[in-house]
N, C-alpha and C positions, 0 to 999 in steps of 0.2 A: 403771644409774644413774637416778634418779631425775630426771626434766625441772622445772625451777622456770616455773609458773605466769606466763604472762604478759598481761596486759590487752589488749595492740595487738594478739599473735597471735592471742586468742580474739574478739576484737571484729572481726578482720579473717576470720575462718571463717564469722561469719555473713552469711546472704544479708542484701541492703540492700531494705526496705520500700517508701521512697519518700524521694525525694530533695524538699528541701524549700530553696527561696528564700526570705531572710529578709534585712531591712534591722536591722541591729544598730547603734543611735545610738551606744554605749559597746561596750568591750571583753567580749566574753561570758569571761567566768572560769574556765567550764566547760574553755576551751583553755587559760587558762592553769594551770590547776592538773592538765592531759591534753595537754601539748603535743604528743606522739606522735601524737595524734590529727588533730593540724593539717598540713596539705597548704600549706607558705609561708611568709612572714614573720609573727610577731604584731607586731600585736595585731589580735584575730578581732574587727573592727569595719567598718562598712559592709554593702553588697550582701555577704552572704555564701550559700553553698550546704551546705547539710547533711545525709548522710547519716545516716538516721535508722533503727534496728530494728526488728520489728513490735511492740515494747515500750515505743519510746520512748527508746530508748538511742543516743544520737549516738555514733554509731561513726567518722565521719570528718568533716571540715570544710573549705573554700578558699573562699579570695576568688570572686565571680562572676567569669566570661568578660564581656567589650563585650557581645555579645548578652542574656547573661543580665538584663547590668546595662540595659539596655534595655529591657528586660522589666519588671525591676521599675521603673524609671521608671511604666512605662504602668499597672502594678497598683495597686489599692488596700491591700492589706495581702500576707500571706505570698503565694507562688506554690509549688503542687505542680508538680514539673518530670517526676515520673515517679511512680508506684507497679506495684509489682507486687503484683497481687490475689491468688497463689499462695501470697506469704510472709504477707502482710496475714492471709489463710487470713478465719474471722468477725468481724477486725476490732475483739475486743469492747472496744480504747481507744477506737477513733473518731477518733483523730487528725487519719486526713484520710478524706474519705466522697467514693462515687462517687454523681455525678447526673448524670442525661441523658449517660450513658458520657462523662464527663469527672471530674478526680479534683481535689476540693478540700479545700481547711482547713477540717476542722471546729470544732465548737464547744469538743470538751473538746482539739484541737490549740492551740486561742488561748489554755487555762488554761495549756497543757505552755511553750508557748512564752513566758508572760508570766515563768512561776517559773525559766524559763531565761536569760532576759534579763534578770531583779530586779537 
């Protein structure tokens, strides 16, 4: 028999880029038109945390932890909370860039991030 195609199972096979802290003023869309995607209650608004592809493809989503949200308290805009430089591989979106071996938002991650939150 043929297996029918599913978004969450393929989205959940692949390894995760870099996890990404984001303060969302309004509801991002993106979960609700992908709720399977969402780790909680909606609406994906506030400190939220986002796994993210080496593509750019939000593969899962929840609300921050206390800590987290503490974190973004003290930052100025997104926070990278993890990347892996294996999946990243040459990186050629740029999403987020390492310097001085720590891993931030880049420049074309604020365009990804602005069309995500429109």
């Amino acid at each position: 028999p043929v297996r029918e195609f599913s978004m969450r199972d393929y989205l959940g096979n692949l390894p995760v880029a870099f996890e990404l802290l984001v303060n969302a003023k309004r509801p991002i869309d993106y979960f609700t038109r992908y709720p399977l995607l969402w780790d909680g209650e909606l609406p994906a608004m506030g400190p939220l945390v986002l796994s993210v592809s080496e593509g750019g493809v939000i593969m899962a989503g929840r609300h921050a932890s206390e800590p987290e949200r503490e974190r973004m308290a003290a930052a100025r805009g997104p926070v990278v909370l993890s990347a892996d430089a294996a999946v990243l591989g040459r990186n050629g979106l740029r999403l987020v860039v390492e310097r001085n071996s720590q891993w931030e938002f880049g420049h074309s991650g604020a365009q990804w991030l602005e069309i995500l939150m429109f």
